[in-house]
PyMOL CGO cylinders between C-alpha atoms (Angstrom):
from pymol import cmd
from pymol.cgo import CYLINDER

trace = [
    CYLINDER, 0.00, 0.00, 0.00, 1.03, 3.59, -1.09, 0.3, 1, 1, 1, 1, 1, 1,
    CYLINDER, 1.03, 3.59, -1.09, 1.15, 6.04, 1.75, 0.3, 1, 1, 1, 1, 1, 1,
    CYLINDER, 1.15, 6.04, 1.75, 0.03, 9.61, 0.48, 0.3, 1, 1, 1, 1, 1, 1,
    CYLINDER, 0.03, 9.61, 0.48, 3.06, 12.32, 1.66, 0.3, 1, 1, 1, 1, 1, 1,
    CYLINDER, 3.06, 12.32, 1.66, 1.22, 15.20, 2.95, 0.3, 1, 1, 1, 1, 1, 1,
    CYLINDER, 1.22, 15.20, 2.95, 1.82, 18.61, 1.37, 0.3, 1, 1, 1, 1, 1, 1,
    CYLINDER, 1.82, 18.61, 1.37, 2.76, 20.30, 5.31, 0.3, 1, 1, 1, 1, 1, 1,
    CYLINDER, 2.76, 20.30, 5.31, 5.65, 21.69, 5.99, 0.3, 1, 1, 1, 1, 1, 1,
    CYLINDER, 5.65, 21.69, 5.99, 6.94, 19.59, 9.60, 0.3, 1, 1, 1, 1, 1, 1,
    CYLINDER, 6.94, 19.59, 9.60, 8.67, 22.46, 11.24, 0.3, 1, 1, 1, 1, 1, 1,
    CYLINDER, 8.67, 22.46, 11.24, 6.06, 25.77, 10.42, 0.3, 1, 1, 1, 1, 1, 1,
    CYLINDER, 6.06, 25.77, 10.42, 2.97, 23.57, 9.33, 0.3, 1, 1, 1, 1, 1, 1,
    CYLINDER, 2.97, 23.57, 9.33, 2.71, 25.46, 5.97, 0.3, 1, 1, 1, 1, 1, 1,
    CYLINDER, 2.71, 25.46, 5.97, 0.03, 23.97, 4.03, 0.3, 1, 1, 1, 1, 1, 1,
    CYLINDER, 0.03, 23.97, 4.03, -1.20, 25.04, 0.28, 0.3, 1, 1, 1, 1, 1, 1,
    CYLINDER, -1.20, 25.04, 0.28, -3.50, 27.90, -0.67, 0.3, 1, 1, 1, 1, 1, 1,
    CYLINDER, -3.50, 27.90, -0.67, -6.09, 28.02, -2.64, 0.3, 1, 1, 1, 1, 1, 1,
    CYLINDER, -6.09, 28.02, -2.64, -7.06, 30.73, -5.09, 0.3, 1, 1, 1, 1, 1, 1,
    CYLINDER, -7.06, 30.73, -5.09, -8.48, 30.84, -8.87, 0.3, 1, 1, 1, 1, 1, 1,
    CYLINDER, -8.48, 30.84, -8.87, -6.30, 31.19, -11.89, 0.3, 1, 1, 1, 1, 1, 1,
    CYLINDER, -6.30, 31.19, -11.89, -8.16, 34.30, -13.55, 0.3, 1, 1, 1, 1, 1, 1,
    CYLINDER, -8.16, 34.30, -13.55, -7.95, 34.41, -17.69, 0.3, 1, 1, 1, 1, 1, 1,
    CYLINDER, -7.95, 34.41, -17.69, -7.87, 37.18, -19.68, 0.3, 1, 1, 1, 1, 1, 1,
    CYLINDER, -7.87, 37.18, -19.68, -11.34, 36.91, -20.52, 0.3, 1, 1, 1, 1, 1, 1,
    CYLINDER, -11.34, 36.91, -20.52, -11.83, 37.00, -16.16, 0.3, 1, 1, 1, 1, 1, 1,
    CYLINDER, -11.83, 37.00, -16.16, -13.04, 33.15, -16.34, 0.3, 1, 1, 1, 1, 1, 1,
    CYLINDER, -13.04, 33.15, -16.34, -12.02, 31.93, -12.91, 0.3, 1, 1, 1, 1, 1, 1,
    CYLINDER, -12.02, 31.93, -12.91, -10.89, 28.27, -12.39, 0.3, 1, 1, 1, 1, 1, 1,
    CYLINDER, -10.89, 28.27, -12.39, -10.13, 27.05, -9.06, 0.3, 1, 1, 1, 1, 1, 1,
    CYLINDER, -10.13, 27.05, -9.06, -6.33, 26.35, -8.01, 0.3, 1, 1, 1, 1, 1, 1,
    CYLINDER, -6.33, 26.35, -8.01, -3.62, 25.41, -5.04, 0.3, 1, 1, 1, 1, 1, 1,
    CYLINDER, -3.62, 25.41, -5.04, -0.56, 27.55, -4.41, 0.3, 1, 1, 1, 1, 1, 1,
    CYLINDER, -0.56, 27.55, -4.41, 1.84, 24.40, -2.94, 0.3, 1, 1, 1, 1, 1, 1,
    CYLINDER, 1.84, 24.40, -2.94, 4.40, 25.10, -0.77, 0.3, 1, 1, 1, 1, 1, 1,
    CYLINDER, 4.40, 25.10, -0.77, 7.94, 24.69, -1.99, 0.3, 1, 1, 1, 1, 1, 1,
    CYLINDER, 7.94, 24.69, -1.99, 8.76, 21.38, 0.10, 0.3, 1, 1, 1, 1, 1, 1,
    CYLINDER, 8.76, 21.38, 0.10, 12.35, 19.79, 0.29, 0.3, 1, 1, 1, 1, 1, 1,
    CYLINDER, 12.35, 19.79, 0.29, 13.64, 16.98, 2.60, 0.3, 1, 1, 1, 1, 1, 1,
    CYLINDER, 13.64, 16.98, 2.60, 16.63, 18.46, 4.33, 0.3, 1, 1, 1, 1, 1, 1,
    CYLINDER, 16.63, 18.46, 4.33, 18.56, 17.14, 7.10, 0.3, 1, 1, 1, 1, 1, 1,
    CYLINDER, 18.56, 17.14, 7.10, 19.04, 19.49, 10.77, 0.3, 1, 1, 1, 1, 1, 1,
    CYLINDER, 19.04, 19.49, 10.77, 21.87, 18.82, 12.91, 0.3, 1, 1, 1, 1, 1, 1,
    CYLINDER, 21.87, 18.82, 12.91, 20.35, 18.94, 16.47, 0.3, 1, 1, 1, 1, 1, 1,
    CYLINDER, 20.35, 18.94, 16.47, 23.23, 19.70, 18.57, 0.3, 1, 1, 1, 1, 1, 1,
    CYLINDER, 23.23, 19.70, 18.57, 21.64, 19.50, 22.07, 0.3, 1, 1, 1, 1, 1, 1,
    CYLINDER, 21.64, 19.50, 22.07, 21.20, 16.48, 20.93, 0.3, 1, 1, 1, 1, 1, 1,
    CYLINDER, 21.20, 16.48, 20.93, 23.67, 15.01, 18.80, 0.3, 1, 1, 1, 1, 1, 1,
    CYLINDER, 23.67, 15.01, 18.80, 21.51, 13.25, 16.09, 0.3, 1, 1, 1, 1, 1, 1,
    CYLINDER, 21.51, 13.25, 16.09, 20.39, 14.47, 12.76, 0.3, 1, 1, 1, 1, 1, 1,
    CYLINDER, 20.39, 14.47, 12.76, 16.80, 14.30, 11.53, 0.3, 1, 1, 1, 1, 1, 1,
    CYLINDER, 16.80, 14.30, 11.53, 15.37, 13.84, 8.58, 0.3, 1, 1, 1, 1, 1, 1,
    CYLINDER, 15.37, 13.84, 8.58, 11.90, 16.18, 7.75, 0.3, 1, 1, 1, 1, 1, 1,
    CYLINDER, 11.90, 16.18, 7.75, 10.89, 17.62, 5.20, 0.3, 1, 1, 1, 1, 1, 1,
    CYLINDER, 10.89, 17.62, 5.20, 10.08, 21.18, 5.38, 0.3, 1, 1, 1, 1, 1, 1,
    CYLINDER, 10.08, 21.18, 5.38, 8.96, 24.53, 3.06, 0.3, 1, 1, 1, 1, 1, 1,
    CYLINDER, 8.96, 24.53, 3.06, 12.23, 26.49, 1.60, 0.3, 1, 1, 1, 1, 1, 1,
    CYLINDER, 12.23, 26.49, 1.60, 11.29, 29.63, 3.72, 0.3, 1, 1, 1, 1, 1, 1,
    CYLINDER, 11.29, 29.63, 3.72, 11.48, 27.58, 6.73, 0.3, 1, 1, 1, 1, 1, 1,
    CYLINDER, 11.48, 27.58, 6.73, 14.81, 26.32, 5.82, 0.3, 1, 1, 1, 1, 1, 1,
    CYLINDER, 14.81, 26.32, 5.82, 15.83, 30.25, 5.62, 0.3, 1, 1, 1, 1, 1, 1,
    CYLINDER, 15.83, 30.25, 5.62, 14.16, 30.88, 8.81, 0.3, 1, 1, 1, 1, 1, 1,
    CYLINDER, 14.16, 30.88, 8.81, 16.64, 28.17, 10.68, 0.3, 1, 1, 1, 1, 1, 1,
    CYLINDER, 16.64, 28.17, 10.68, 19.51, 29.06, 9.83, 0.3, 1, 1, 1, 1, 1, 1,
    CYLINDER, 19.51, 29.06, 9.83, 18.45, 33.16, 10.93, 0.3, 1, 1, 1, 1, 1, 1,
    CYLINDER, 18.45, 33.16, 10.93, 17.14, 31.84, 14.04, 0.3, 1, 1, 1, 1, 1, 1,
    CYLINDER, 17.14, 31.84, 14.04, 21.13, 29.78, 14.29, 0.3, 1, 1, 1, 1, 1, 1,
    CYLINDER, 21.13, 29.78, 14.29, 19.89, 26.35, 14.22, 0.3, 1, 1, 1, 1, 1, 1,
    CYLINDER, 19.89, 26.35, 14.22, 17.62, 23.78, 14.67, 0.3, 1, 1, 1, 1, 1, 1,
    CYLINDER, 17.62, 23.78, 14.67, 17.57, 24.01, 18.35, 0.3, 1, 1, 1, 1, 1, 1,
    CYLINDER, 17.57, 24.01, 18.35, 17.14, 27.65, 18.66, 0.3, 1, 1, 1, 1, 1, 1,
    CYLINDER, 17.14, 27.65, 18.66, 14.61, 27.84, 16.12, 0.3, 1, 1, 1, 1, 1, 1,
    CYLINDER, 14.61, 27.84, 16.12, 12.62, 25.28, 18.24, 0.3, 1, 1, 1, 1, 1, 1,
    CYLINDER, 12.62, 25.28, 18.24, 12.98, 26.56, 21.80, 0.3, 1, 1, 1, 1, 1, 1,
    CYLINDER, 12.98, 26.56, 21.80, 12.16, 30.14, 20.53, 0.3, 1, 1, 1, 1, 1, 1,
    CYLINDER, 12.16, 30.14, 20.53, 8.86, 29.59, 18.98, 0.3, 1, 1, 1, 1, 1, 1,
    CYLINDER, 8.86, 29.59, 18.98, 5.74, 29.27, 20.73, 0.3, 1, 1, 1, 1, 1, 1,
    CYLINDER, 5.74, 29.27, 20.73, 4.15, 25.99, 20.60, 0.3, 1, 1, 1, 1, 1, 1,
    CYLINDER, 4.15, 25.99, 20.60, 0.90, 27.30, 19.30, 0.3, 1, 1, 1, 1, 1, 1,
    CYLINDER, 0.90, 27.30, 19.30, 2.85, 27.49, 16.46, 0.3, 1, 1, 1, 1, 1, 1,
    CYLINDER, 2.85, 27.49, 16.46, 4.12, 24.17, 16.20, 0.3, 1, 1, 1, 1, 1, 1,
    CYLINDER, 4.12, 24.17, 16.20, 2.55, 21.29, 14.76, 0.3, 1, 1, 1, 1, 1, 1,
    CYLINDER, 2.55, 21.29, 14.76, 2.72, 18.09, 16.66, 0.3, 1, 1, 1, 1, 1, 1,
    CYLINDER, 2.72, 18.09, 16.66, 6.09, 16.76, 15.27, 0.3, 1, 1, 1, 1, 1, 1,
    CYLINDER, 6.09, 16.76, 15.27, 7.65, 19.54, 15.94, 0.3, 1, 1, 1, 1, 1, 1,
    CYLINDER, 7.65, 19.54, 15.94, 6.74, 19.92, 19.44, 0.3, 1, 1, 1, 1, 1, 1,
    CYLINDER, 6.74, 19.92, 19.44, 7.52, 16.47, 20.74, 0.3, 1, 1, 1, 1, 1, 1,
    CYLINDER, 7.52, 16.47, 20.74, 11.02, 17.25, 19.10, 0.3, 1, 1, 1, 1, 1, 1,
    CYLINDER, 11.02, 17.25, 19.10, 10.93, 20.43, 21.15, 0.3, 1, 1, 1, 1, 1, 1,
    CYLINDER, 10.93, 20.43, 21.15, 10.19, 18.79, 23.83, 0.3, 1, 1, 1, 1, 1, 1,
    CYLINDER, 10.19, 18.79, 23.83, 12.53, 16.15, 23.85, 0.3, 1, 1, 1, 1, 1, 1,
    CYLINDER, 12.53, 16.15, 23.85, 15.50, 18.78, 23.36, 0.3, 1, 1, 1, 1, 1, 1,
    CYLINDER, 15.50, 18.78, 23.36, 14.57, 20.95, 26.60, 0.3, 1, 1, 1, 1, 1, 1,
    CYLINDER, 14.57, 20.95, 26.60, 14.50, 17.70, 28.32, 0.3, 1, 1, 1, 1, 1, 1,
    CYLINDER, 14.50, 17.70, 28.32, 18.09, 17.22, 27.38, 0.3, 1, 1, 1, 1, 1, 1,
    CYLINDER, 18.09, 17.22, 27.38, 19.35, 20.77, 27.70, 0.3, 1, 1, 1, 1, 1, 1,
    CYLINDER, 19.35, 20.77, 27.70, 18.06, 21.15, 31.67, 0.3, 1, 1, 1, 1, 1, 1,
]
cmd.load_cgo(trace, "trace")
């Protein structure tokens, strides 16, 4: 069986848009802006491992401003987390305490 990869970025939870795609005539057509998803790898260095997600391009950007996947982590909110995200959070303030 074929699992379906969801279009959700696992760090910010950035999901696709929708919108129309207007002609020149102004016939509207219904459409999805996707967000630009890669698999990258993030170094965790609280807690030595690498992991594997796969996350939008701006969020990629947004890491390495914040200095890392740790930092990023511990200085955003969790209401603006998805679940993934804060269970890795959460398991890297365990180990930095």
């Amino acid at each position: 069986m074929q699992t379906i990869m969801s279009m959700r970025c696992e760090l910010t939870g950035k999901s696709f848009q929708t919108g129309n795609n207007v002609s020149h005539a102004k016939n509207r057509t219904k459409r999805r802006f996707k967000p630009n998803l890669q698999n990258i790898t993030f170094a965790s260095e609280v807690l030595g491992q690498k992991f594997q997600l796969k996350v939008a391009v701006s969020t990629i950007r947004t890491v390495e401003k914040k200095g890392g996947l740790d930092e990023f982590l511990i200085n955003t909110p969790n209401s603006k987390l998805p679940l993934k995200a804060k269970k890795l959070k959460k398991t890297i303030l365990s180990k930095s305490n």
